[in-house]
VOGUVO-798737 format. One record per atom (N, C-alpha, C, CB): residue in one letter; atom name; x, y, z. Coordinates in Angstrom, 3 decimals. Glycine has a CB too. Example, Ala and Ser with C-alpha at 12.3 -4.5 7.8 and 13.67 -1.06 7.14 Angstrom:
BEGIN
@residu->A atome->N east->13.190 north->-5.690 up->7.800 $
@residu->A atome->CA east->12.300 north->-4.500 up->7.800 $
@residu->A atome->C east->13.200 north->-3.300 up->7.800 $
@residu->A atome->CB east->11.308 north->-4.473 up->9.046 $
@residu->S atome->N east->12.850 north->-2.250 up->7.080 $
@residu->S atome->CA east->13.670 north->-1.060 up->7.140 $
@residu->S atome->C east->12.900 north->0.030 up->7.870 $
@residu->S atome->CB east->14.084 north->-0.598 up->5.725 $
end
This chain:
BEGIN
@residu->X atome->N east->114.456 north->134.862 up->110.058 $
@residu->X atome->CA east->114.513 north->133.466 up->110.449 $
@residu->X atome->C east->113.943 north->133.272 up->111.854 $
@residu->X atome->CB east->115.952 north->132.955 up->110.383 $
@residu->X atome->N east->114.486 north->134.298 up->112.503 $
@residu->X atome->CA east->113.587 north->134.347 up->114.005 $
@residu->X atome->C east->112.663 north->134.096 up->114.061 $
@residu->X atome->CB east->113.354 north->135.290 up->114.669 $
@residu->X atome->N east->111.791 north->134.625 up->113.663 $
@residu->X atome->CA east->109.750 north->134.236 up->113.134 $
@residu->X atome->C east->109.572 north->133.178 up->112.644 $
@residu->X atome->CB east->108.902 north->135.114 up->111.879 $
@residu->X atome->N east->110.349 north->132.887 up->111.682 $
@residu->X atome->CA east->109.831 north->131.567 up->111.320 $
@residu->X atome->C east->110.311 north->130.412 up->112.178 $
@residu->X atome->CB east->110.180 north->131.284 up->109.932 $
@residu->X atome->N east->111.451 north->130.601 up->112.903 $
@residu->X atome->CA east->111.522 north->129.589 up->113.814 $
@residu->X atome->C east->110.391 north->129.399 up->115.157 $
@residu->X atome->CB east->112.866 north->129.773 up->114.281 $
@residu->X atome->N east->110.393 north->130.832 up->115.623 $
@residu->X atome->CA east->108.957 north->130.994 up->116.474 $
@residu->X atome->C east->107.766 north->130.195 up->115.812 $
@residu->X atome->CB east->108.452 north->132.661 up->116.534 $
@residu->X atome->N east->107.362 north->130.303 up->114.784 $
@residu->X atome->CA east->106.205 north->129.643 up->114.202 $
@residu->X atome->C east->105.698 north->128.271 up->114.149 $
@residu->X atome->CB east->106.267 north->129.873 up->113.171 $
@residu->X atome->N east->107.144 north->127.946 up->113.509 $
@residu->X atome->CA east->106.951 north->126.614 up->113.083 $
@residu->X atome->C east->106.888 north->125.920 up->114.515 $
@residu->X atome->CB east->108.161 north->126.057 up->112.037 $
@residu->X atome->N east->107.838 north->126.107 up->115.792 $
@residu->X atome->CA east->107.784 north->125.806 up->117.250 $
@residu->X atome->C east->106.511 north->125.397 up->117.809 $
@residu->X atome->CB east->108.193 north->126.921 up->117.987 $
@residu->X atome->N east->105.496 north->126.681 up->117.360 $
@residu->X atome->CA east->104.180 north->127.232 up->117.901 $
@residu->X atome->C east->103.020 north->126.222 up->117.263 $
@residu->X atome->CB east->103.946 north->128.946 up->117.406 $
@residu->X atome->N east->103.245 north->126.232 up->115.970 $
@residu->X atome->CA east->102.666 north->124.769 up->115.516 $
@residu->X atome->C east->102.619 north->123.668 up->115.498 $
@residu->X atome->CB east->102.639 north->124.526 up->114.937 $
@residu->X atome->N east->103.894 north->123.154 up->115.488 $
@residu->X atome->CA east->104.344 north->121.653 up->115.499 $
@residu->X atome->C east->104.685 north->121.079 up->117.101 $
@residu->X atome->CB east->105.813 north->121.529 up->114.491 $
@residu->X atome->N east->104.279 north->121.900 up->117.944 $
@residu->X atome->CA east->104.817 north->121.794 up->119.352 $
@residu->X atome->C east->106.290 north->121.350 up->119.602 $
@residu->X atome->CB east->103.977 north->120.844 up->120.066 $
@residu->X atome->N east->106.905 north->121.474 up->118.721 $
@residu->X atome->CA east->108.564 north->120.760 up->118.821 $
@residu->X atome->C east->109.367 north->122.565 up->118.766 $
@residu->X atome->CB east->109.156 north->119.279 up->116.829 $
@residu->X atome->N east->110.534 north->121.758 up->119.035 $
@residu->X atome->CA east->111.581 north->122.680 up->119.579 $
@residu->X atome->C east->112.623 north->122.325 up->118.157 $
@residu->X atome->CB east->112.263 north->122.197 up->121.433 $
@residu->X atome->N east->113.112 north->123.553 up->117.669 $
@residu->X atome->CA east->114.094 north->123.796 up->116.407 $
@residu->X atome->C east->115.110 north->123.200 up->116.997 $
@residu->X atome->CB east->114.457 north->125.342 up->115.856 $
@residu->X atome->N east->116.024 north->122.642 up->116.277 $
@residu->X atome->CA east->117.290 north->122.262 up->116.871 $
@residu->X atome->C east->118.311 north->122.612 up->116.024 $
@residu->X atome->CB east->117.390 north->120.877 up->117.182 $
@residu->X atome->N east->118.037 north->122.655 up->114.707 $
@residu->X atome->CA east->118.787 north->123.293 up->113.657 $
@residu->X atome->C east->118.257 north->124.123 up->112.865 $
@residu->X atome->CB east->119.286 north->122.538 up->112.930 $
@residu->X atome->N east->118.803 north->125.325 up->111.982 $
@residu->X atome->CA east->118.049 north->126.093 up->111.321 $
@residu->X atome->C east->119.231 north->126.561 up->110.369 $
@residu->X atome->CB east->117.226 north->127.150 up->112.195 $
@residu->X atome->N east->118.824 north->126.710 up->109.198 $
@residu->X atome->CA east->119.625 north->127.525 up->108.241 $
@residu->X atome->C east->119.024 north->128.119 up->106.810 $
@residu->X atome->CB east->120.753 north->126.663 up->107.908 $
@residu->X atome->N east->119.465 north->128.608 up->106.239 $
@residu->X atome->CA east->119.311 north->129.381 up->105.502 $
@residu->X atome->C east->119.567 north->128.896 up->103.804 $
@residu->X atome->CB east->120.059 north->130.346 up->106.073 $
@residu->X atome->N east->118.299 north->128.618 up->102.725 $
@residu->X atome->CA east->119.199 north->128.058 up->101.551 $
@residu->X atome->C east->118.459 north->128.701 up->100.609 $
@residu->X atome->CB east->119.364 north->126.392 up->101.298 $
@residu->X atome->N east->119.345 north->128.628 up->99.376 $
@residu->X atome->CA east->118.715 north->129.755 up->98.149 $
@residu->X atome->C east->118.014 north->128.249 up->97.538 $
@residu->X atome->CB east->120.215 north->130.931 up->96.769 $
@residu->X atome->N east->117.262 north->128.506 up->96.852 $
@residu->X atome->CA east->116.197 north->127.603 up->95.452 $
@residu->X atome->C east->115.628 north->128.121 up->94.611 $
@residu->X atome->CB east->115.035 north->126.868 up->95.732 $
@residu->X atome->N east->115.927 north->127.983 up->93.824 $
@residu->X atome->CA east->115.359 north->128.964 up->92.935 $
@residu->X atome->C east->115.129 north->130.424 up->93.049 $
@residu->X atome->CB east->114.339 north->128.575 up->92.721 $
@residu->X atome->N east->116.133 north->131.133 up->92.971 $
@residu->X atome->CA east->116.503 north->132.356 up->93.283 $
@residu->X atome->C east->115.835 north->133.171 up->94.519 $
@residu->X atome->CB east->116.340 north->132.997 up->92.139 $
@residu->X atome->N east->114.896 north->132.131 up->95.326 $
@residu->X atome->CA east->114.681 north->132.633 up->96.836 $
@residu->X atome->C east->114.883 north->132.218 up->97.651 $
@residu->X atome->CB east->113.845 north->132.862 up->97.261 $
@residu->X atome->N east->114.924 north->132.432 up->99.039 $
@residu->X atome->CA east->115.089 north->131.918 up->100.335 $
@residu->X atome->C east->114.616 north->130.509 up->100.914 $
@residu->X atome->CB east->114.548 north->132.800 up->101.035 $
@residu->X atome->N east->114.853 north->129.799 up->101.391 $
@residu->X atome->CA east->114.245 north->129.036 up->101.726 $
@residu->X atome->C east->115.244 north->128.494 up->103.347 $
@residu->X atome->CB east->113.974 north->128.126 up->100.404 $
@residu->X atome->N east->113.827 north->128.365 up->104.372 $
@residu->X atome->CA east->114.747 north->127.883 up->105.907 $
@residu->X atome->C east->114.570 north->126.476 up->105.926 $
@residu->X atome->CB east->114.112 north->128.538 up->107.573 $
@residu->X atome->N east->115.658 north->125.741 up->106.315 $
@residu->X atome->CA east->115.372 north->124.674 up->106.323 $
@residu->X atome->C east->115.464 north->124.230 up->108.091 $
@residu->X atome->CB east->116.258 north->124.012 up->105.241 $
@residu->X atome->N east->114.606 north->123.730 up->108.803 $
@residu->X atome->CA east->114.327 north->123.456 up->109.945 $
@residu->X atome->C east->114.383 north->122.471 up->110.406 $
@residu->X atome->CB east->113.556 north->123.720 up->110.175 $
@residu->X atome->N east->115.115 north->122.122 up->111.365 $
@residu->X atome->CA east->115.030 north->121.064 up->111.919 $
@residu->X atome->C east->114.487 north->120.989 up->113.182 $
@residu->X atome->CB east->116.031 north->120.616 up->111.883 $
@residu->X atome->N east->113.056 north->120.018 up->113.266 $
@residu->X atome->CA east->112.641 north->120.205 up->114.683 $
@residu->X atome->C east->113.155 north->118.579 up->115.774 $
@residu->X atome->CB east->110.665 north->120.501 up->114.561 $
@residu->X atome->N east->112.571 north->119.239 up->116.946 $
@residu->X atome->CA east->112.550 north->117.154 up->117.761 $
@residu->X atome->C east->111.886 north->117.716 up->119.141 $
@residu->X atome->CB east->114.840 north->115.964 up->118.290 $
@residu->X atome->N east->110.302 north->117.013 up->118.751 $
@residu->X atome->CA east->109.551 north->117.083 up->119.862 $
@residu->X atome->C east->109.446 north->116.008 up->121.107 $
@residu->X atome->CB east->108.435 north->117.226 up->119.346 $
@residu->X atome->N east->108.812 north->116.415 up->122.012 $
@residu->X atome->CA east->109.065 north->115.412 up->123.037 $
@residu->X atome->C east->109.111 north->114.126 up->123.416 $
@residu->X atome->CB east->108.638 north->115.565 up->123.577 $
@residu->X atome->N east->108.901 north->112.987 up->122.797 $
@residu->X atome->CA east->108.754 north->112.064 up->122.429 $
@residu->X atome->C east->110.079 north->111.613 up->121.662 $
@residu->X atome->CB east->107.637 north->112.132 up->121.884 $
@residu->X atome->N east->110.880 north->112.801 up->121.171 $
@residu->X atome->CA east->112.340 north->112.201 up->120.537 $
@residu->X atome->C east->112.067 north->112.051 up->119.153 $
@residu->X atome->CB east->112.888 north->110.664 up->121.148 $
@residu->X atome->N east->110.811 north->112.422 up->118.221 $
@residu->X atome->CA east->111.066 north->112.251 up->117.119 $
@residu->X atome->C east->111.443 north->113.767 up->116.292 $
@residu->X atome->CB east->109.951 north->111.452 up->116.676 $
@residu->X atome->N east->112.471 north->113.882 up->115.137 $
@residu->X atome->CA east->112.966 north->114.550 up->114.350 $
@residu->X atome->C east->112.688 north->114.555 up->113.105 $
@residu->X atome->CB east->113.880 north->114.440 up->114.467 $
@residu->X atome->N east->111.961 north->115.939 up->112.861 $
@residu->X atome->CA east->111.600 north->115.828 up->111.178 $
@residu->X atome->C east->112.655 north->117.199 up->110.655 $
@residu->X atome->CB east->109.446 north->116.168 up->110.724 $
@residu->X atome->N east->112.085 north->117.569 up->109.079 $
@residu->X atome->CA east->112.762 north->118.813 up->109.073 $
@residu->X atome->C east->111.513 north->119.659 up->107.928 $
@residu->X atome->CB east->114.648 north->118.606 up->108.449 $
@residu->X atome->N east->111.820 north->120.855 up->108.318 $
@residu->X atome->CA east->110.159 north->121.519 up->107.257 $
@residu->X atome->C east->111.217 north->122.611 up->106.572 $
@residu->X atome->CB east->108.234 north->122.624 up->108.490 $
@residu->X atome->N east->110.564 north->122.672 up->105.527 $
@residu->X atome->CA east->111.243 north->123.843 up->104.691 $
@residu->X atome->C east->109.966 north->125.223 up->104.945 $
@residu->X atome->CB east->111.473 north->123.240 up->102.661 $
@residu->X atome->N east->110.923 north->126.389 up->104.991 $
@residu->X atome->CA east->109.670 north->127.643 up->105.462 $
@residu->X atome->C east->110.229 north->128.776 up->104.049 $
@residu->X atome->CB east->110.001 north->128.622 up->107.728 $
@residu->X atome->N east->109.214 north->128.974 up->103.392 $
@residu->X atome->CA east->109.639 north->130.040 up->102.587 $
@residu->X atome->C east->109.772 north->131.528 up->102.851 $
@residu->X atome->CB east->108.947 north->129.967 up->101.701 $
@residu->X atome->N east->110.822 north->131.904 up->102.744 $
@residu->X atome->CA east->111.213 north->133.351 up->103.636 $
@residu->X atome->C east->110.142 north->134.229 up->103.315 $
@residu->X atome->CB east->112.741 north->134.181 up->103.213 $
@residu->X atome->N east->109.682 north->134.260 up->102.191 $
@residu->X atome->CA east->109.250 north->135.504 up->101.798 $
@residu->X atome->C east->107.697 north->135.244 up->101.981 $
@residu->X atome->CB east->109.771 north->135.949 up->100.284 $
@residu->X atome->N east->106.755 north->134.156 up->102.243 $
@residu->X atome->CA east->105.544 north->134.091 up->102.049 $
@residu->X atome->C east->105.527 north->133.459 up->103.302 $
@residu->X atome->CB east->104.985 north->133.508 up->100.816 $
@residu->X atome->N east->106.499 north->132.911 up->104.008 $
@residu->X atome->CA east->106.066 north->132.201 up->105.502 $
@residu->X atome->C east->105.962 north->130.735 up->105.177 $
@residu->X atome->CB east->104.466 north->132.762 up->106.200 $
@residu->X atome->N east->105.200 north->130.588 up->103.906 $
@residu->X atome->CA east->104.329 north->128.873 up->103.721 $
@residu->X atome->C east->105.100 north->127.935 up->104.455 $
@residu->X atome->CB east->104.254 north->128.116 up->101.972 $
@residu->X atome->N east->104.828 north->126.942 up->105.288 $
@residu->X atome->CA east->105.469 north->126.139 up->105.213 $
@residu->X atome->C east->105.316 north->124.599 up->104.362 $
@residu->X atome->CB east->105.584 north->126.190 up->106.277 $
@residu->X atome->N east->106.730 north->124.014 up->104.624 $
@residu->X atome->CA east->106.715 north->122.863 up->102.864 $
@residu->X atome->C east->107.243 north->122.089 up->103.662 $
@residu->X atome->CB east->107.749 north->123.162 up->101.073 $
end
């Protein structure tokens, strides 16, 4: 989850504020919550095992 929180940071220029961990269909999936400077909050799903982000 570390990495993928690094990542998604590194791309989206926003800062994680929440992060956790959820099964879907019998794999991983992070669900992220970012909020970049400006104050807006989205959330990206990162697939553990391939990185992709969704």
């Amino acid at each position: 989850m570390d990495q993928a929180v690094r990542r998604v940071e590194a791309q989206f220029h926003a800062r994680v504020v929440k992060a956790e961990a959820q099964q879907s269909d019998g794999h991983t999936v992070y669900v992220l919550r970012l909020l970049n400077e400006s104050g807006k909050v989205w959330t990206v799903h990162v697939d553990a095992s391939s990185g992709t982000v969704q």
